[in-house]
N, C-alpha and C positions, 0 to 999 in steps of 0.2 A: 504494500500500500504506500503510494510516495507521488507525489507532485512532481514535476520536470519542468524547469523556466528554463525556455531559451529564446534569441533572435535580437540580442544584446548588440552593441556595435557602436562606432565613432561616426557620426553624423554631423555635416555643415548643420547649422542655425536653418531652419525652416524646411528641413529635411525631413525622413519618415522612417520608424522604423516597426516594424508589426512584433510584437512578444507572443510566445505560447504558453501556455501554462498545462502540460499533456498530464493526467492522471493514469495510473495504472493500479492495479488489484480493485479498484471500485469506480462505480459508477456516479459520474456529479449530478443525476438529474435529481437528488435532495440537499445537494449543496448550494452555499453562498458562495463562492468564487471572490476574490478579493487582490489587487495588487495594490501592492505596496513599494514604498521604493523608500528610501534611507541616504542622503546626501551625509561627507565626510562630517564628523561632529553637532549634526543634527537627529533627531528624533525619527524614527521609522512613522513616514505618512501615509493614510489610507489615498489612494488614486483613484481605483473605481472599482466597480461590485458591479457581478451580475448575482440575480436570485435564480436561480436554475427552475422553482420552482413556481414564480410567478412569473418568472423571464422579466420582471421590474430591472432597471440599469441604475445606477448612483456615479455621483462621480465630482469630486474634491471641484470646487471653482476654478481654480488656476488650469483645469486643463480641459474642462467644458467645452465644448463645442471644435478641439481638436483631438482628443482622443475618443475612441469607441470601442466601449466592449463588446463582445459578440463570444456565442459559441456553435462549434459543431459538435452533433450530441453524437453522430458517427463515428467519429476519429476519438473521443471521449475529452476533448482540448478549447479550453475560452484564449480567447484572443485578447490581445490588447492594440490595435492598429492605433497608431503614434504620429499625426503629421502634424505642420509646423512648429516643429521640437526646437526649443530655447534652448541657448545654455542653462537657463535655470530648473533646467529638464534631466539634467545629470546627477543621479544617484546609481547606486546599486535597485534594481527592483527585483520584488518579489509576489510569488503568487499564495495563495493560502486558500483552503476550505475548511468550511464549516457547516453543521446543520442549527441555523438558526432557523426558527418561524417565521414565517414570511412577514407576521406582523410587526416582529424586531429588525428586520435587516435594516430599515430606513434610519432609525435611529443609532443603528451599531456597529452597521458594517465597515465603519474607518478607525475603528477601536481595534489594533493589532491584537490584544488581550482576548480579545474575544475568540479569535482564531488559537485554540488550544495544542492542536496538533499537527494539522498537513501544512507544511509550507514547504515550498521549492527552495531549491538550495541559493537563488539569487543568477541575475545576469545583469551585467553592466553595461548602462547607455551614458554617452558623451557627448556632447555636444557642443563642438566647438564655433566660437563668434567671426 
C-alpha cells in the first residue's frame, strides 16, 4: 500500500508541469487525495484536494485558476496539471490520502495532520525567473 509522486522538474516562470500521485495495493475511489508541497524553511502547504468520492476539487488561493486536479480512476492516479508556474511555485510536493467524509474534506483537506498515513515520498518542482 504506498502512494508514488512523480513529474517533478526545473521549469522557466510561466511554464507547466503535470505531477502524478499513482497508488498501488488500494483503490482511491474513498479517498481525499491531497498535494502538498513544502518550500526550504517553510511549513508543509495544502495545494489542492480532490474528494474521490464526491469528485468536489479545493484548492489553496495562490494557485487557483492555474492549477487542476483531476483523476483517472483506471490507471488508479490524481493528477496535478501545473501551468503558469512562478518561482514562488518551488517547493518539494507531495501527494497524500485519506478517508475523510465528504462532509469534512472542505474544511480539512489543507491540514497535513489530517493525512495520517499514505503520503508519496515527495518530487521536486523549480522554477526559475
Amino acid at each position: 500500500v504506498q502512494l508514488q509522486a512523480s513529474g517533478g522538474g526545473l521549469v522557466q516562470s510561466g511554464g507547466s508541469l503535470r505531477l502524478s500521485c499513482a497508488a498501488s495495493g488500494f483503490p482511491l475511489d474513498y479517498y481525499a487525495i491531497g498535494w502538498f508541497r513544502q518550500a526550504p524553511g517553510k511549513e508543509r502547504e495544502g495545494v489542492a484536494c480532490i474528494d474521490n468520492i464526491s469528485g468536489s476539487t479545493y484548492y489553496t488561493d495562490s494557485v487557483k485558476g492555474r492549477f487542476t486536479i483531476s483523476r483517472d480512476k483506471a490507471k488508479n492516479t490524481v493528477y496535478l496539471q501545473m501551468n503558469n508556474l512562478k518561482p514562488e511555485d518551488t517547493a518539494v510536493y507531495y501527494c497524500a490520502a485519506e478517508r475523510i467524509p465528504s462532509i469534512f474534506v472542505q474544511s480539512t483537506w489543507n491540514n497535513p495532520h489530517v493525512y495520517t498515513n499514505l503520503w508519496g515520498q515527495g518530487t521536486q518542482v523549480t522554477v526559475s525567473s
